[in-house]
C-alpha positions in Angstrom: 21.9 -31.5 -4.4 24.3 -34.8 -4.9 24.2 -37.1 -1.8 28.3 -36.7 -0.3 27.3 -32.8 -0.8 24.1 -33.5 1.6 25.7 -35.9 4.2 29.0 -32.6 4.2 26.1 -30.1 5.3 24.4 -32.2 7.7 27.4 -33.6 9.4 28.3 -29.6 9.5 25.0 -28.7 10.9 25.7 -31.8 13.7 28.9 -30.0 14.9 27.2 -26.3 15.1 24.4 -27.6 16.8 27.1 -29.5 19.8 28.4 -26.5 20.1 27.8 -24.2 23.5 25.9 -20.9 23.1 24.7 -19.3 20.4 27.9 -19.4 18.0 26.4 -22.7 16.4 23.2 -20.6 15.8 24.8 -18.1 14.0 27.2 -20.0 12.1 23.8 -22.6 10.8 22.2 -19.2 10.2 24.8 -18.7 7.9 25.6 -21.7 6.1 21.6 -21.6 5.2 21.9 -18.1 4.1 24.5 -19.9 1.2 21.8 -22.2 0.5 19.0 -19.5 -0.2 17.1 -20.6 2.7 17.5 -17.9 4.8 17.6 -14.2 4.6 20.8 -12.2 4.0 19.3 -8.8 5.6 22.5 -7.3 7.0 22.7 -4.8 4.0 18.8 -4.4 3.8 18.8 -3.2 8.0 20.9 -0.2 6.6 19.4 2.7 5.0 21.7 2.9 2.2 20.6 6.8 1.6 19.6 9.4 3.7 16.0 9.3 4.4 13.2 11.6 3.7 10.7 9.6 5.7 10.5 7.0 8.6 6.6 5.9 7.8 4.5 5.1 5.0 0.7 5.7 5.0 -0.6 4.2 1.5 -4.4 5.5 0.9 -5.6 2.4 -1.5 -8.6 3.1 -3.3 -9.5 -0.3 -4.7 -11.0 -0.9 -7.7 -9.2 1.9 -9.7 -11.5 5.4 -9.4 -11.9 7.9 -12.4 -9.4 10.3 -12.9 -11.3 12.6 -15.5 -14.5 12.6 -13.4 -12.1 13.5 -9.8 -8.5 14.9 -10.1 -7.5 14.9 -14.2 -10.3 17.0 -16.1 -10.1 17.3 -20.0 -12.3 20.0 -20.7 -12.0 18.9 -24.5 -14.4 15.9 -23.8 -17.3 18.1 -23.6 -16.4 19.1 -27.5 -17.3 14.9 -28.9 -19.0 13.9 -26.1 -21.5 11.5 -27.6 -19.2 10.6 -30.4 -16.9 7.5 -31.5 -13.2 8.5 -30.3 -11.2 9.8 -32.7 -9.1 6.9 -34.3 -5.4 8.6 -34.1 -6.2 8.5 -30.3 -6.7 4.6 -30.5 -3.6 4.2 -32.3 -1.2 1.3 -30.5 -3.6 0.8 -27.5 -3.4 -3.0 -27.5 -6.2 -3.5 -25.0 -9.3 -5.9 -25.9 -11.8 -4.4 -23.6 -11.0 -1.0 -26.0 -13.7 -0.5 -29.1 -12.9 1.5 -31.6 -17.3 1.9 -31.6 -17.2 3.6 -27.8 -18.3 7.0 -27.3 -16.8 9.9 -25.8 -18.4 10.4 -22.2 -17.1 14.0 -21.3 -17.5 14.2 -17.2 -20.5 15.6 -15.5 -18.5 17.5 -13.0 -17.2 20.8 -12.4 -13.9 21.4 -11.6 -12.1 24.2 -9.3 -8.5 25.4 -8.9 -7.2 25.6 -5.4 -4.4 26.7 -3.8 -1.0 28.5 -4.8 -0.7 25.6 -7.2 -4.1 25.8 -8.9 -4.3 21.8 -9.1 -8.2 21.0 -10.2 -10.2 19.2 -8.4 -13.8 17.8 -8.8 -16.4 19.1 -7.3 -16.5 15.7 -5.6 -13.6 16.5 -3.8 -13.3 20.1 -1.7 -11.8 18.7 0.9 -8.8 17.0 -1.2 -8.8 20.4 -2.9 -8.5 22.6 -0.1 -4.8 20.6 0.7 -3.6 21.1 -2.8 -0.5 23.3 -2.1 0.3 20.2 0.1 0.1 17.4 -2.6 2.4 16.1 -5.5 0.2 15.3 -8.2 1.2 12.7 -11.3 -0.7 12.5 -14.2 1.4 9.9 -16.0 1.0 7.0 -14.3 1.3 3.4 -16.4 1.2 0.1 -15.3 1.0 -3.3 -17.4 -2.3 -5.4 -16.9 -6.1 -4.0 -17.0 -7.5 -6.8 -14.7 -8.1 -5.6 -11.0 -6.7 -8.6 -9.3 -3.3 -8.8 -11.0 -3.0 -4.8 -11.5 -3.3 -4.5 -7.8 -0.7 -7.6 -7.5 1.4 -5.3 -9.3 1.0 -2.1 -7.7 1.2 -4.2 -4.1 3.9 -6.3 -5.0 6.1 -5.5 -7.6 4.6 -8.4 -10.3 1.2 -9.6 -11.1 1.0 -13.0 -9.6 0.5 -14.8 -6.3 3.2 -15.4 -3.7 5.3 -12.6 -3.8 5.8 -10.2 -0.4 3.7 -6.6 -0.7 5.3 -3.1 -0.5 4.6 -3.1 3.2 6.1 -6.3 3.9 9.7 -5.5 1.6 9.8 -1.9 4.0 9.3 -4.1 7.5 12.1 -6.6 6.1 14.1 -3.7 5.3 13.9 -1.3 7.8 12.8 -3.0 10.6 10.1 -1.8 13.3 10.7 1.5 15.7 8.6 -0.6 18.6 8.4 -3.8 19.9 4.4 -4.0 20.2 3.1 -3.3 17.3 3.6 -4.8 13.7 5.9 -3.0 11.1 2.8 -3.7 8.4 -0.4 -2.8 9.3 -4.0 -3.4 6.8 -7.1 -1.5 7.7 -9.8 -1.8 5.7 -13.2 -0.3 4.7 -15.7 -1.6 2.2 -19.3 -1.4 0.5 -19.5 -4.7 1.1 -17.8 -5.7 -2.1 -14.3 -7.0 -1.0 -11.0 -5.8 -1.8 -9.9 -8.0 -6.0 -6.9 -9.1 -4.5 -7.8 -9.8 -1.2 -5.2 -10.4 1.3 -2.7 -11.5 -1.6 -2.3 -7.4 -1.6 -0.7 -7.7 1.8 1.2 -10.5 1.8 4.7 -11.6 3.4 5.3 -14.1 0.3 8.8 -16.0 0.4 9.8 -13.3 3.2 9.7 -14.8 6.8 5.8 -14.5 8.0 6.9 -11.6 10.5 6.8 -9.3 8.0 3.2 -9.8 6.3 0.5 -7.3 7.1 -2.1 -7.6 10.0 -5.2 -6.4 9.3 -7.0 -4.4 12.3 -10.9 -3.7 12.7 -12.0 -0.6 13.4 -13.9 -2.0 15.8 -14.5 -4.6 18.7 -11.2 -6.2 18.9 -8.7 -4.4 16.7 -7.3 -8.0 16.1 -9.7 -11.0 16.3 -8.6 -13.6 19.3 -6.6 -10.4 21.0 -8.4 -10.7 24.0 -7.0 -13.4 26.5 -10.3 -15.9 26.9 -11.9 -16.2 30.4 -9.7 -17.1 33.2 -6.4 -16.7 31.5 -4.4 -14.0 33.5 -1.8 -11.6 31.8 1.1 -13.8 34.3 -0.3 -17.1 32.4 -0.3 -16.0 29.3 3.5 -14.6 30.1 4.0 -18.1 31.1 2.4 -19.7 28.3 4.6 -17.4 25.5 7.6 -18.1 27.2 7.4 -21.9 27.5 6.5 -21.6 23.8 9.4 -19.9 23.3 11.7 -22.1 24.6 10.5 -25.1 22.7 10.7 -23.5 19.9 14.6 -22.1 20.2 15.2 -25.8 21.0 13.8 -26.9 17.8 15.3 -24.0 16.2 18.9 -25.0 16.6 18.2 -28.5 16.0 16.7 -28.1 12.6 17.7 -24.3 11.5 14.2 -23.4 10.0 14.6 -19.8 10.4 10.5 -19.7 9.8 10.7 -20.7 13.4 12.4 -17.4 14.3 9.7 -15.7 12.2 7.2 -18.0 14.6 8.7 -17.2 17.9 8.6 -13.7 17.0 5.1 -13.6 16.4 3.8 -14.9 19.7 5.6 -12.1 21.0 4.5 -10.1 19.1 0.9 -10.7 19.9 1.4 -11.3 23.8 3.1 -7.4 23.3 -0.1 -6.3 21.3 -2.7 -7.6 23.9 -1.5 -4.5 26.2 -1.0 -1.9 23.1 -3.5 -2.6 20.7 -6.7 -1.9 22.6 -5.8 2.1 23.3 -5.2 2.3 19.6 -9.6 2.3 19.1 -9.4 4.3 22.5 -9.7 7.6 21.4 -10.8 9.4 24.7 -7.3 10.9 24.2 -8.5 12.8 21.0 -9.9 15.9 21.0 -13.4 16.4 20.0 -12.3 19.0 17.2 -9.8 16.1 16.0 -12.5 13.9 15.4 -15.0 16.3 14.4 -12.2 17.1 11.5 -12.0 13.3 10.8 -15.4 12.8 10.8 -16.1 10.6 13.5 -19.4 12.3 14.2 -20.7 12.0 10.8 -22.1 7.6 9.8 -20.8 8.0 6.0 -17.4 9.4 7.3 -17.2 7.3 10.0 -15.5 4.1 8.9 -12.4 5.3 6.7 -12.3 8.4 9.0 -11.6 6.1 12.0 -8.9 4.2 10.2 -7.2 7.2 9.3 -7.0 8.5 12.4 -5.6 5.2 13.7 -2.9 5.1 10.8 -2.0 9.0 12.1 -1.7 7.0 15.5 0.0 4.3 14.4 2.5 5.9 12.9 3.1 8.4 15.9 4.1 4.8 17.7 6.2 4.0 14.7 4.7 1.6 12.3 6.9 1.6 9.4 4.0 1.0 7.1 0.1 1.3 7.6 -1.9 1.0 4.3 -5.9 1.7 4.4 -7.7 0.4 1.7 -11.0 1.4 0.7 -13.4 -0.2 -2.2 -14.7 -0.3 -4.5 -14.5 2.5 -7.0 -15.0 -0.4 -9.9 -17.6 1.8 -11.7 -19.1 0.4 -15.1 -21.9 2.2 -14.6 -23.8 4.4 -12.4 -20.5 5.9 -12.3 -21.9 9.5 -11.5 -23.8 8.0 -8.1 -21.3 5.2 -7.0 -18.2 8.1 -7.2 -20.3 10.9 -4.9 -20.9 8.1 -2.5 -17.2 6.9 -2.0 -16.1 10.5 -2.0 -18.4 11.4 0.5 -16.9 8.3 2.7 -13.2 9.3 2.0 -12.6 13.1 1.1 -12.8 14.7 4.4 -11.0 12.3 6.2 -8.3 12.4 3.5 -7.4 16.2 4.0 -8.3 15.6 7.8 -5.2 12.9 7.7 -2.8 15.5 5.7 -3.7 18.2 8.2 -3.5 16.1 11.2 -0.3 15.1 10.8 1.3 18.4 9.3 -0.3 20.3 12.8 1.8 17.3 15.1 4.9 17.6 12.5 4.8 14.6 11.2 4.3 15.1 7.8 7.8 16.1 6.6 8.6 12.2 8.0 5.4 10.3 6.5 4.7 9.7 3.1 1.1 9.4 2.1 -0.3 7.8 -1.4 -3.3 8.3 -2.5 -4.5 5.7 -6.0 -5.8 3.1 -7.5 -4.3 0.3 -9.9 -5.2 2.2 -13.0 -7.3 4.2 -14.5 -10.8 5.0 -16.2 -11.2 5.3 -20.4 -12.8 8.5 -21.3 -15.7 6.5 -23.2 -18.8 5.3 -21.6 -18.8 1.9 -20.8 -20.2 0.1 -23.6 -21.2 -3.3 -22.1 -24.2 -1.2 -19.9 -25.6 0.8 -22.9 -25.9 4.4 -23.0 -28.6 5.0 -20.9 -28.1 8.6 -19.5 -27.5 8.9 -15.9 -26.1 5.3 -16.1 -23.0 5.4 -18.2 -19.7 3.9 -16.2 -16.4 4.0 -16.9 -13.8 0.7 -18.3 -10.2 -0.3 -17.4 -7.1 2.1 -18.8 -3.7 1.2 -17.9 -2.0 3.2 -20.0 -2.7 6.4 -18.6 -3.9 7.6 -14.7 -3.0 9.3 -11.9 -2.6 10.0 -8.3 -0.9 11.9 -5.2 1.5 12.0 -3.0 2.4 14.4 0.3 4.6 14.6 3.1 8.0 12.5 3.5 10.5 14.3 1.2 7.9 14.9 -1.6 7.6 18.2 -3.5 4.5 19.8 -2.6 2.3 21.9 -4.7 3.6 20.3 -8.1 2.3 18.3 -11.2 4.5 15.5 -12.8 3.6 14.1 -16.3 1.0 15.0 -18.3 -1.2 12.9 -21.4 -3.4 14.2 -24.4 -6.4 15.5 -24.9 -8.2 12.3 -24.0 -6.2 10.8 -21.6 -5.1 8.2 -23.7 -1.5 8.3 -23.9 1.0 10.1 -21.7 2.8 12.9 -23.5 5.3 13.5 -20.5 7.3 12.0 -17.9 5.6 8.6 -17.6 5.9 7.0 -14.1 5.3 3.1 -14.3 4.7 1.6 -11.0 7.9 0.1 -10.6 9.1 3.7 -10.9 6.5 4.9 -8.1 7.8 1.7 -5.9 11.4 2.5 -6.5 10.5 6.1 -5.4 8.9 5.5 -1.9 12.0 3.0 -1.1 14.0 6.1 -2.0 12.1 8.3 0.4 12.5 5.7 2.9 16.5 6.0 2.6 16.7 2.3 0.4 17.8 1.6 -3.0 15.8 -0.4 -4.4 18.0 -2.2 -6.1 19.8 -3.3 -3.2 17.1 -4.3 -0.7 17.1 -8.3 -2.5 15.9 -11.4 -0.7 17.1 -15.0 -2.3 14.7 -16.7 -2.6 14.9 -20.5 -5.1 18.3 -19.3 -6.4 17.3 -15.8 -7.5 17.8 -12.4 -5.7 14.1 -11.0 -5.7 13.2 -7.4 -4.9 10.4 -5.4 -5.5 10.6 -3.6 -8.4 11.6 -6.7 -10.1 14.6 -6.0 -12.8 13.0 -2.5 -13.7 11.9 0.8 -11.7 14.0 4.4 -11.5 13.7 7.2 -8.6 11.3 10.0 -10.2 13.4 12.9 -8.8 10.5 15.8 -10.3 7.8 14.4 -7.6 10.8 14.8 -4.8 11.5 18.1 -2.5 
């Protein structure tokens, strides 16, 4: 920017700020907007399509779990298990970690048709089976890197790289919240111990203003660390407190214009709001036994994920726009057979539980629920562990994987896309993730190609400068 252009704007900014009330606010607000420093989010705060659903519930099962041995069986494995793959199946797969030396591994586990639909499902899985004539399942999923961290970027964010705001935070921009004491974004997460690739990068606000990034909740003890007011500080102090905050900071607002300041005052009140709602989220005296019986609140290995999913059906029932659990890691290189009955035993039942729970309360025609990795498994034992039987694992395949959706304008009951024999390469209506992404915006009433920030000259969004609606997976 040339200097006379600089002094014009700030002698501008000197008159709105002299001026009485707020029409100097909203005049800076948008002279920064021209500069790219501010959000234009008057067309983003209207639904530009009818929407399917009000609330997002996005089942993340980090670390990318194996379709063939869970919800994509290719009985054909069985036939050169043991053998190199067939080249004309390696043809064009430009992926390092890929040998043309790997063996076949057909899957250990038997697989059972459920429902009106007659979608498979492992023997891992009865619970996710018994829902089928509920889900949308797509077989044809692609995205672009192999690497967990940036795949998950990806799949979160719209690109694979740091600083750019998640799914979550682009619907909370977009649509707003539906209440004023609790967060439009909310993380909960459940682990082996392992940690979540991507870490909190998944759940980030990026270049949008800080109100909209995710906040994680425990599912236990404080829901939010430091909720709790410390010793001697009543709730009319800490009223006090937030509101003397809040006046400093509008003061400094109109005299600079940093709109991350709005994003600032809005948090504190925010949290002052979430000190009083929060804590009767864990309460769940409310619940019937039977609810958490079908949850699996009375079972330790169901326990965790089962609790955040029936906070994310509670959350949503107080209208958080988007609540994503995340649960790792399915990364299995080896000891694939073990580690996959172990995170399926943590995670079926309360699945179904979830797609049950909120059908029975009539909330699932207006949730959307997502249940998936970042890609998928090859169909060849991993090669880097050996071949030792009862050890084998699975590697990294982007080209090819799958996973469901239910509820929130979704066609239920149905299979989208398909691949070969192998799983290799999709033979029908592939679905990259920026398709998936431009899909739940769509059941959300946005077009994707309209809900923009600017951001250092450039209108972002997050499906980049690519995705389109799949209309097969909707109702």
């Amino acid at each position: 920017m040339d200097t006379q252009r600089f002094r014009t704007i700030q002698s501008r900014r000197d008159f709105f700020r002299s001026c009485a009330g707020g029409i100097g606010t909203i005049a800076l607000h948008g002279l920064l907007s021209r500069e790219g420093r501010a959000a234009q989010a008057a067309e983003s705060l209207v639904p530009h399509i009818a929407p399917r659903a009000k609330n997002v519930i996005y089942l993340f099962m980090a670390g990318a779990p194996s379709q063939y041995d869970l919800i994509a069986p290719k009985p054909i494995m069985t036939k050169w298990h043991g053998t190199p793959v067939p080249a004309h199946f390696m043809t064009g797969l430009q992926d390092q970690l890929m040998k043309s030396t790997a063996q076949v591994f057909a899957s250990p586990r038997t697989f059972q048709h459920y429902g009106e639909s007659g979608m498979e499902f492992s023997d891992f899985l009865p619970h996710t089976g018994s829902i089928a004539d509920e889900l949308c399942m797509v077989h044809s999923m692609h995205t672009d890197v192999s690497n967990h961290h940036p795949a998950q970027l990806l799949m979160n964010c719209g690109v694979p790289r740091f600083g750019h705001p998640a799914m979550g935070s682009w619907v909370s921009y977009g649509l707003g919240s539906e209440c004023d004491n609790l967060p439009g974004f909310v993380v909960l997460t459940s682990d082996s111990g392992k940690g979540i690739d991507g870490g909190s990068s998944n759940w980030s606000n990026g270049f949008l203003p800080s109100s909209h990034r995710g906040v994680t909740f425990r599912s236990s003890g404080d829901p939010v660390l430091y909720l709790s007011n410390p010793k001697g500080v009543s709730h009319d102090a800490q009223r006090a407190r937030i509101d003397a905050l809040a006046d400093l900071n509008q003061h400094h607002l109109e005299k600079t214009g940093d709109q991350e300041i709005a994003s600032r005052i809005a948090a504190y009140e925010m949290a002052f709001n979430m000190q009083l709602s929060v804590p009767g989220l864990l309460d769940f005296s409310d619940e019937t036994d039977a609810t958490k019986t079908m949850y699996g609140l009375d079972q330790d290995i169901t326990t965790p994920f089962g609790t955040n999913c029936l906070m994310a059906r509670r959350m949503v029932e107080r209208g958080v726009r988007f609540v994503q659990l995340y649960h790792s890691t399915w990364d299995d290189h080896s000891e694939l057979n073990k580690n996959l009955k172990i995170n399926c035993a943590m995670t079926d039942l309360p699945c179904a539980a979830l797609i049950r729970d909120l059908k029975q309360r009539g909330l699932l025609d207006e949730t959307l629920v997502i249940w998936g990795g970042e890609f998928g498994r090859t169909p060849m034992n991993e090669i880097r562990r050996g071949n030792t039987p009862g050890q084998e694992g699975r590697d990294h395949h982007p080209f090819a994987f799958s996973l469901w959706m239910a509820g929130g304008g979704i066609k239920p009951g149905t299979v989208v896309g398909a691949t070969d024999e192998l799983g290799f390469h999709i033979t029908e209506d592939p679905v990259h993730v920026h398709d998936l992404q431009a899909t739940i915006l769509h059941s959300l009433g946005i077009n994707h190609e309209r809900l923009t920030y600017r951001h250092q000259g450039r209108d972002y969004r997050l499906t980049d400068v690519a995705g389109k609606v799949v209309d097969k997976v909707l109702a």
